[in-house]
N, C-alpha and C positions, 0 to 999 in steps of 0.2 A: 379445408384442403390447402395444403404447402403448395406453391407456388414456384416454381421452377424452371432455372435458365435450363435451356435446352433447346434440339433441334427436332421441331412435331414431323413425326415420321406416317405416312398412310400404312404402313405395314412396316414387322421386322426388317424383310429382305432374306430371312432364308425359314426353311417348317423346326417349326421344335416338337418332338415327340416326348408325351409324355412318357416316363418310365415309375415313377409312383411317389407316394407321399412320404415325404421323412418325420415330419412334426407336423402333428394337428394338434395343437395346442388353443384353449377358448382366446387368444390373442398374436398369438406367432402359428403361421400355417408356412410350412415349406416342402416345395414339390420340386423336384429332379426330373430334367426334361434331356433329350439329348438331340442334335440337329443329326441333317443325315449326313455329314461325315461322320458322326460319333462322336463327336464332344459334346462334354457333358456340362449344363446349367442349371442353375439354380433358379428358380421362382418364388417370393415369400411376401408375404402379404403384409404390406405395410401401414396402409391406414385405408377411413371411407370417411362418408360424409352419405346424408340420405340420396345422394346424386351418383356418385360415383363413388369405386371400389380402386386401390391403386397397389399395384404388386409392383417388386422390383426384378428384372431378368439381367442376370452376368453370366461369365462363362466362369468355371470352376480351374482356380487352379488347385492343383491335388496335393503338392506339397501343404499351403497351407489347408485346404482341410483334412490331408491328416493329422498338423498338430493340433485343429480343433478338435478329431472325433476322440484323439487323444487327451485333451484337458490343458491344451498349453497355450491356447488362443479362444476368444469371444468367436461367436457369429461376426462380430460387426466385422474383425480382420478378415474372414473368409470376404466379404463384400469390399473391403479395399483393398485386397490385395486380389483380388481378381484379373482375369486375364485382360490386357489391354488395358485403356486411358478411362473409360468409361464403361457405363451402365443403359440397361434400357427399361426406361419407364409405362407400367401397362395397365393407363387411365377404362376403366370399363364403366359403361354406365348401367346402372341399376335398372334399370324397368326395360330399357330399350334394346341391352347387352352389346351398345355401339361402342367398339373401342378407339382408340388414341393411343401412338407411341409414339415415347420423346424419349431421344440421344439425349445423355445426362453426362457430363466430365465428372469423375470419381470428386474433385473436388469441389463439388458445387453439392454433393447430396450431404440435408439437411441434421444438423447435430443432433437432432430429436430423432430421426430417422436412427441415428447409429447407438445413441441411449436405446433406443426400442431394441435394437438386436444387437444387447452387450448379454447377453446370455450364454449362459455354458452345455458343453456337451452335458447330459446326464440322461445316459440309456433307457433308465424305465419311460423316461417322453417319449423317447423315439418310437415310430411304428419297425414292426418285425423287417419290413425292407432296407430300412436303414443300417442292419446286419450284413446284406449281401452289398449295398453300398459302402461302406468298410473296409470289406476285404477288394471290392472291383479298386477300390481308391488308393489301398496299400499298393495293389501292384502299378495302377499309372503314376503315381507318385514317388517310387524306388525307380521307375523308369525314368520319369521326369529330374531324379537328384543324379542320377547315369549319365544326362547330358552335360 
């Protein structure tokens, strides 16, 4: 397990609500979660160890993931161009399912981490919800090029 500057958090600090799975893939899993204001994040799983399991959680900016669902940008850019400075880390332990979260600055997360999610859009991966995610995302993101 990578090793990471960061601030260990006992909790997020606000609920994220699952809303469903984008990519289940046998190495890349990513799940869209949204807080209860309604912004919308990402969760995707990015490595383990037989102790612990470790996802990463941002918040979505929509401009860049539509030129990702579009084919003009990687994963990894949705993840740094993300909203804000940073990222949140969400250490879970295997047997016990005690978690740990750490504040990450976008620039401290691991090069291996961003090779892992240099992957491109391509539809037949995605699960069927990733379809209504799309179009939810067309319209906040022509909203978002508005401002």
């Amino acid at each position: 397990m990578i090793s990471l500057k960061g601030i260990n958090l006992d909790e997020l600090g606000f609920e994220l609500i699952m809303k469903d799975l984008i990519l289940d893939l046998e190495d890349n899993r990513v799940i869209h979660y949204v807080n209860t204001e309604g912004e919308d994040f990402l969760k995707c799983f990015i490595e383990s160890n037989n102790k612990i399991k470790r996802w990463l959680i941002f918040k979505v900016n929509h401009i860049v993931l539509h030129y990702f669902f579009s084919g003009t940008v990687l994963f990894s850019e949705v993840l740094l161009k993300a909203e804000g400075n940073f990222i949140y880390i969400k250490d879970m332990a295997q047997t016990s399912g005690e978690i740990e979260y750490i504040i990450v600055s976008k620039k401290e997360i691991p090069k291996v981490y961003l090779k892992k999610l240099s992957f491109s859009y391509i539809e037949t991966d995605y699960t069927p919800y990733t379809k209504h995610l799309i179009k939810l995302n067309e319209i906040c993101a022509s909203m978002d090029m508005g401002k």
